[in-house]
C-alpha positions in Angstrom: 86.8 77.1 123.2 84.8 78.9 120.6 85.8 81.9 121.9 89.4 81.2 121.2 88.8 79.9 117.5 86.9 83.4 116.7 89.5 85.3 118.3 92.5 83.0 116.6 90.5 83.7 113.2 89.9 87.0 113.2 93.8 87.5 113.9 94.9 85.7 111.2 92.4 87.0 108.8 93.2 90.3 109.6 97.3 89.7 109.3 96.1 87.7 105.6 94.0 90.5 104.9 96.3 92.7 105.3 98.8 91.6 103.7 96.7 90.7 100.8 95.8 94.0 100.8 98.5 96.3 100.9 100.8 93.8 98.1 97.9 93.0 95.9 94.5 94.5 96.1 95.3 98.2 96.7 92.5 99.0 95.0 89.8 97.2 96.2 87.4 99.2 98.5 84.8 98.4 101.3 83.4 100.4 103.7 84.6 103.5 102.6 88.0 101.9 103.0 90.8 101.0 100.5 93.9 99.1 100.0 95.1 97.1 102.6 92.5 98.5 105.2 89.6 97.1 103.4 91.0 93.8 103.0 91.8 93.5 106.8 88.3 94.5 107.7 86.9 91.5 105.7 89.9 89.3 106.8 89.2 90.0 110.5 85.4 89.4 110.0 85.7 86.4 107.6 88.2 85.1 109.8 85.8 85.3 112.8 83.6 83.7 110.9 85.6 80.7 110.2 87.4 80.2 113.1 84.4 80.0 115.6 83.0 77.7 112.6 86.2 75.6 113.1 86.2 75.0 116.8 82.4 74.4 117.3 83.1 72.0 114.8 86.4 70.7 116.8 84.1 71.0 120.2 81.6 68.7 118.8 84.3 66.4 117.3 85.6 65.8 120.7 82.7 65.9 122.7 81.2 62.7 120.5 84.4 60.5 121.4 84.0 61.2 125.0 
């Protein structure tokens, strides 16, 4: 199930990223990388981050009712 939340995450973050990117931060650079680019690398790796955090979270949640 953690599996699914990082994967779920990291396509979100990358679509916000993105987005946030390309409309708003087009000159924000990371990794040798600019604009929307940039911001979807640390939108795919931020939402990784968070979505795995979310489902172990979830896991554990329902594993404790059981």
């Amino acid at each position: 199930m953690v599996i699914v939340g990082v994967v779920l995450g990291a396509m979100v973050g990358l679509f916000v990223g993105a987005f946030v990117g390309g409309n708003f931060a087009t000159s924000f650079e990371l990794l040798h990388l600019r604009g929307y680019e940039a911001t979807g690398v640390l939108g795919l790796v931020l939402g990784m981050l968070l979505g795995g955090a979310l489902a172990m979270r979830w896991q554990r949640r329902r594993v404790a009712r059981d």
